[in-house]
C-alpha positions as CSV (number, residue, x, y, z in Angstrom):
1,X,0.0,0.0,0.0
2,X,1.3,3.0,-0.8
3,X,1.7,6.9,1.1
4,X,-0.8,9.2,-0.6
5,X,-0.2,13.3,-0.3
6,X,-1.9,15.0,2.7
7,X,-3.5,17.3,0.1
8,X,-4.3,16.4,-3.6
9,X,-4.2,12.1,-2.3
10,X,-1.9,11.3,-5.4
11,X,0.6,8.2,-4.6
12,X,4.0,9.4,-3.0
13,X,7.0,8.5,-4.6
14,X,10.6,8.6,-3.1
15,X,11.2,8.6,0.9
16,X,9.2,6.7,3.0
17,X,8.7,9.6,5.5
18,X,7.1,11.7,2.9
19,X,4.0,13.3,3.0
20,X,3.4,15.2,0.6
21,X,4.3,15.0,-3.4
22,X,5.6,18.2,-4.5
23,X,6.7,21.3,-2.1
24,X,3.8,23.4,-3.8
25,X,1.1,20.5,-2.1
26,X,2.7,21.4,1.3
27,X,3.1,24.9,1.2
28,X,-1.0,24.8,0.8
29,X,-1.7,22.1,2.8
30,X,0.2,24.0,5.7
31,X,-1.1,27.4,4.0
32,X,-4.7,26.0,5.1
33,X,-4.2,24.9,8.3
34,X,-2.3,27.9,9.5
35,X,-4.6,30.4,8.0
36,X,-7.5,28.8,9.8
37,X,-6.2,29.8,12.9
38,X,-4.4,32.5,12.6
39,X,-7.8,33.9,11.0
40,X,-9.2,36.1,14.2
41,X,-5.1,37.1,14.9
42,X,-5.3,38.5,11.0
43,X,-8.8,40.5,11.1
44,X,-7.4,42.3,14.6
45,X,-4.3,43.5,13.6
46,X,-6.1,44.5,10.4
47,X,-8.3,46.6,12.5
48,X,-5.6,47.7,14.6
49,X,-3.6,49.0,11.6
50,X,-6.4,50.8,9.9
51,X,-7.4,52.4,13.3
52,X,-3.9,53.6,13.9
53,X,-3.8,55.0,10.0
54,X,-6.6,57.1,10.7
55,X,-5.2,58.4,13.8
56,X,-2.0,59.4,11.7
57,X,-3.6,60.9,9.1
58,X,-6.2,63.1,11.0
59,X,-2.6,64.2,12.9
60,X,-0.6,65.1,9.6
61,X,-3.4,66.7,9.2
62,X,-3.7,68.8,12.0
63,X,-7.3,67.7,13.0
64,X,-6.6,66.6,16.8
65,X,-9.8,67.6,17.9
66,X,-13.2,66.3,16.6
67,X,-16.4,64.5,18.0
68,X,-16.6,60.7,18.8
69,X,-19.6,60.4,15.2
70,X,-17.3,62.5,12.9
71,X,-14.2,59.9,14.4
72,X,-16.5,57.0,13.6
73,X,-17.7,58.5,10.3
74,X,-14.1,58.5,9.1
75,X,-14.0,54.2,9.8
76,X,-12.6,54.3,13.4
77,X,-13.6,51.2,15.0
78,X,-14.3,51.8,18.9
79,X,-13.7,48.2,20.2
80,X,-10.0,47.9,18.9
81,X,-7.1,49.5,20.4
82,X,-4.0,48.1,22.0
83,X,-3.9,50.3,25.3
84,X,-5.6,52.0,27.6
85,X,-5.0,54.1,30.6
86,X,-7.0,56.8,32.7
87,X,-5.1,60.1,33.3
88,X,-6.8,62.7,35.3
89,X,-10.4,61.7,34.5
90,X,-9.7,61.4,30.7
91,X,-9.1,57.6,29.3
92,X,-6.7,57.7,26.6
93,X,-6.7,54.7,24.3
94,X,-3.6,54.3,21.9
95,X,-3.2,52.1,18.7
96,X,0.4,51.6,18.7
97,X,2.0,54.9,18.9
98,X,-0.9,57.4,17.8
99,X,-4.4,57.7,20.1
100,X,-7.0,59.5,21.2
101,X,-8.1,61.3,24.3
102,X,-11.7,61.0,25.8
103,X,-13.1,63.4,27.8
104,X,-16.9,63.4,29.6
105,X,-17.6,65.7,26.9
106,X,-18.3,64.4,22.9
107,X,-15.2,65.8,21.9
108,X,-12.2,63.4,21.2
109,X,-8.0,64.8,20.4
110,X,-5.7,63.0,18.4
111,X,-2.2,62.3,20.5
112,X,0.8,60.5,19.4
113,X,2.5,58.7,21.9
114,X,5.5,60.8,23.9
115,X,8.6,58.8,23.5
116,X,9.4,59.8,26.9
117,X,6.7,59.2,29.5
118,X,6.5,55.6,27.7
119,X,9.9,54.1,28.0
120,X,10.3,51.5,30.3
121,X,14.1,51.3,31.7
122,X,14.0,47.3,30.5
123,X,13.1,48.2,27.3
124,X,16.2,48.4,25.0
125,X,14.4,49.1,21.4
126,X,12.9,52.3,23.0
127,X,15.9,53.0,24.4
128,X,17.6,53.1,21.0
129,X,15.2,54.9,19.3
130,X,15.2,57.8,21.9
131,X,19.1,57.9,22.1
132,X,19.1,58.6,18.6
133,X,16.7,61.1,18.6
134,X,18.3,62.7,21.4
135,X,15.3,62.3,23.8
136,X,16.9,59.7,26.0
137,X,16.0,61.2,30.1
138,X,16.5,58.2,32.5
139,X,13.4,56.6,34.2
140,X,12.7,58.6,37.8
141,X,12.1,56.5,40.6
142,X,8.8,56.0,41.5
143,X,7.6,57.8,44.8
Protein backbone atom coordinates (compact mmCIF):
# COMPACT_ATOMS: atom_id res chain seq x y z
CA UNK A 1 0.00 0.00 0.00
CA UNK A 2 1.34 2.96 -0.84
CA UNK A 3 1.73 6.94 1.06
CA UNK A 4 -0.81 9.22 -0.55
CA UNK A 5 -0.18 13.26 -0.25
CA UNK A 6 -1.93 14.97 2.69
CA UNK A 7 -3.45 17.31 0.13
CA UNK A 8 -4.31 16.45 -3.61
CA UNK A 9 -4.24 12.10 -2.25
CA UNK A 10 -1.95 11.26 -5.39
CA UNK A 11 0.60 8.24 -4.63
CA UNK A 12 4.00 9.35 -3.04
CA UNK A 13 7.01 8.53 -4.61
CA UNK A 14 10.64 8.61 -3.08
CA UNK A 15 11.16 8.57 0.86
CA UNK A 16 9.19 6.72 3.00
CA UNK A 17 8.68 9.57 5.46
CA UNK A 18 7.12 11.67 2.87
CA UNK A 19 4.02 13.29 2.96
CA UNK A 20 3.36 15.25 0.58
CA UNK A 21 4.26 15.00 -3.41
CA UNK A 22 5.59 18.20 -4.54
CA UNK A 23 6.68 21.31 -2.09
CA UNK A 24 3.82 23.37 -3.84
CA UNK A 25 1.05 20.46 -2.08
CA UNK A 26 2.74 21.36 1.28
CA UNK A 27 3.11 24.89 1.22
CA UNK A 28 -0.98 24.79 0.82
CA UNK A 29 -1.68 22.12 2.77
CA UNK A 30 0.17 23.99 5.73
CA UNK A 31 -1.06 27.39 3.99
CA UNK A 32 -4.67 25.97 5.05
CA UNK A 33 -4.25 24.89 8.31
CA UNK A 34 -2.27 27.88 9.54
CA UNK A 35 -4.64 30.35 7.95
CA UNK A 36 -7.55 28.82 9.84
CA UNK A 37 -6.23 29.75 12.93
CA UNK A 38 -4.41 32.53 12.60
CA UNK A 39 -7.82 33.91 10.97
CA UNK A 40 -9.24 36.10 14.21
CA UNK A 41 -5.13 37.06 14.88
CA UNK A 42 -5.28 38.49 11.02
CA UNK A 43 -8.76 40.54 11.07
CA UNK A 44 -7.38 42.29 14.61
CA UNK A 45 -4.29 43.52 13.62
CA UNK A 46 -6.10 44.47 10.38
CA UNK A 47 -8.27 46.57 12.54
CA UNK A 48 -5.63 47.73 14.58
CA UNK A 49 -3.60 49.03 11.58
CA UNK A 50 -6.36 50.79 9.88
CA UNK A 51 -7.35 52.44 13.33
CA UNK A 52 -3.90 53.57 13.86
CA UNK A 53 -3.80 55.02 10.00
CA UNK A 54 -6.56 57.07 10.75
CA UNK A 55 -5.20 58.44 13.80
CA UNK A 56 -2.02 59.44 11.73
CA UNK A 57 -3.58 60.92 9.09
CA UNK A 58 -6.16 63.09 11.01
CA UNK A 59 -2.63 64.18 12.88
CA UNK A 60 -0.63 65.10 9.56
CA UNK A 61 -3.42 66.75 9.15
CA UNK A 62 -3.68 68.80 12.02
CA UNK A 63 -7.29 67.74 12.96
CA UNK A 64 -6.58 66.61 16.84
CA UNK A 65 -9.76 67.58 17.93
CA UNK A 66 -13.16 66.32 16.59
CA UNK A 67 -16.36 64.52 17.98
CA UNK A 68 -16.58 60.72 18.77
CA UNK A 69 -19.57 60.42 15.25
CA UNK A 70 -17.25 62.49 12.95
CA UNK A 71 -14.18 59.91 14.37
CA UNK A 72 -16.55 57.00 13.61
CA UNK A 73 -17.66 58.45 10.29
CA UNK A 74 -14.13 58.52 9.13
CA UNK A 75 -13.98 54.23 9.78
CA UNK A 76 -12.57 54.25 13.41
CA UNK A 77 -13.60 51.22 15.04
CA UNK A 78 -14.25 51.76 18.92
CA UNK A 79 -13.66 48.19 20.25
CA UNK A 80 -9.97 47.86 18.91
CA UNK A 81 -7.13 49.52 20.41
CA UNK A 82 -4.02 48.11 22.03
CA UNK A 83 -3.85 50.28 25.34
CA UNK A 84 -5.64 51.97 27.63
CA UNK A 85 -5.00 54.06 30.65
CA UNK A 86 -7.03 56.77 32.75
CA UNK A 87 -5.14 60.07 33.33
CA UNK A 88 -6.81 62.75 35.33
CA UNK A 89 -10.37 61.67 34.48
CA UNK A 90 -9.67 61.38 30.72
CA UNK A 91 -9.14 57.62 29.30
CA UNK A 92 -6.68 57.68 26.63
CA UNK A 93 -6.72 54.72 24.28
CA UNK A 94 -3.60 54.25 21.94
CA UNK A 95 -3.24 52.06 18.67
CA UNK A 96 0.35 51.57 18.72
CA UNK A 97 1.96 54.86 18.88
CA UNK A 98 -0.93 57.35 17.75
CA UNK A 99 -4.40 57.70 20.08
CA UNK A 100 -7.05 59.52 21.17
CA UNK A 101 -8.06 61.28 24.34
CA UNK A 102 -11.72 61.04 25.85
CA UNK A 103 -13.14 63.44 27.80
CA UNK A 104 -16.90 63.36 29.55
CA UNK A 105 -17.63 65.71 26.87
CA UNK A 106 -18.31 64.39 22.93
CA UNK A 107 -15.17 65.79 21.93
CA UNK A 108 -12.24 63.36 21.17
CA UNK A 109 -8.01 64.75 20.36
CA UNK A 110 -5.68 62.96 18.41
CA UNK A 111 -2.19 62.32 20.52
CA UNK A 112 0.76 60.51 19.39
CA UNK A 113 2.49 58.69 21.95
CA UNK A 114 5.50 60.85 23.92
CA UNK A 115 8.65 58.80 23.49
CA UNK A 116 9.41 59.81 26.90
CA UNK A 117 6.74 59.23 29.48
CA UNK A 118 6.47 55.58 27.65
CA UNK A 119 9.95 54.13 27.99
CA UNK A 120 10.33 51.49 30.29
CA UNK A 121 14.07 51.26 31.70
CA UNK A 122 14.04 47.34 30.46
CA UNK A 123 13.05 48.19 27.32
CA UNK A 124 16.19 48.38 24.99
CA UNK A 125 14.44 49.06 21.38
CA UNK A 126 12.88 52.28 22.98
CA UNK A 127 15.89 53.02 24.45
CA UNK A 128 17.58 53.10 21.00
CA UNK A 129 15.19 54.85 19.27
CA UNK A 130 15.22 57.85 21.91
CA UNK A 131 19.15 57.88 22.06
CA UNK A 132 19.14 58.58 18.62
CA UNK A 133 16.73 61.09 18.58
CA UNK A 134 18.27 62.70 21.45
CA UNK A 135 15.33 62.29 23.76
CA UNK A 136 16.91 59.73 26.05
CA UNK A 137 15.95 61.18 30.07
CA UNK A 138 16.53 58.18 32.49
CA UNK A 139 13.41 56.57 34.19
CA UNK A 140 12.71 58.56 37.83
CA UNK A 141 12.08 56.52 40.55
CA UNK A 142 8.81 55.96 41.52
CA UNK A 143 7.61 57.80 44.80
Amino acid sequence: MRKKCLDCGDPISGRTDKKFCTDMCRNAYHNKYNGYRNAMIRYVNHKLRKNRHILAELSKAKTTELTREELSFNGYDWQYFTEERLQNSLVNRFCYDYGIEIGDDELVRVIPRALKGTRKSHDPVNLVAAEAMGKYEPAKAAD
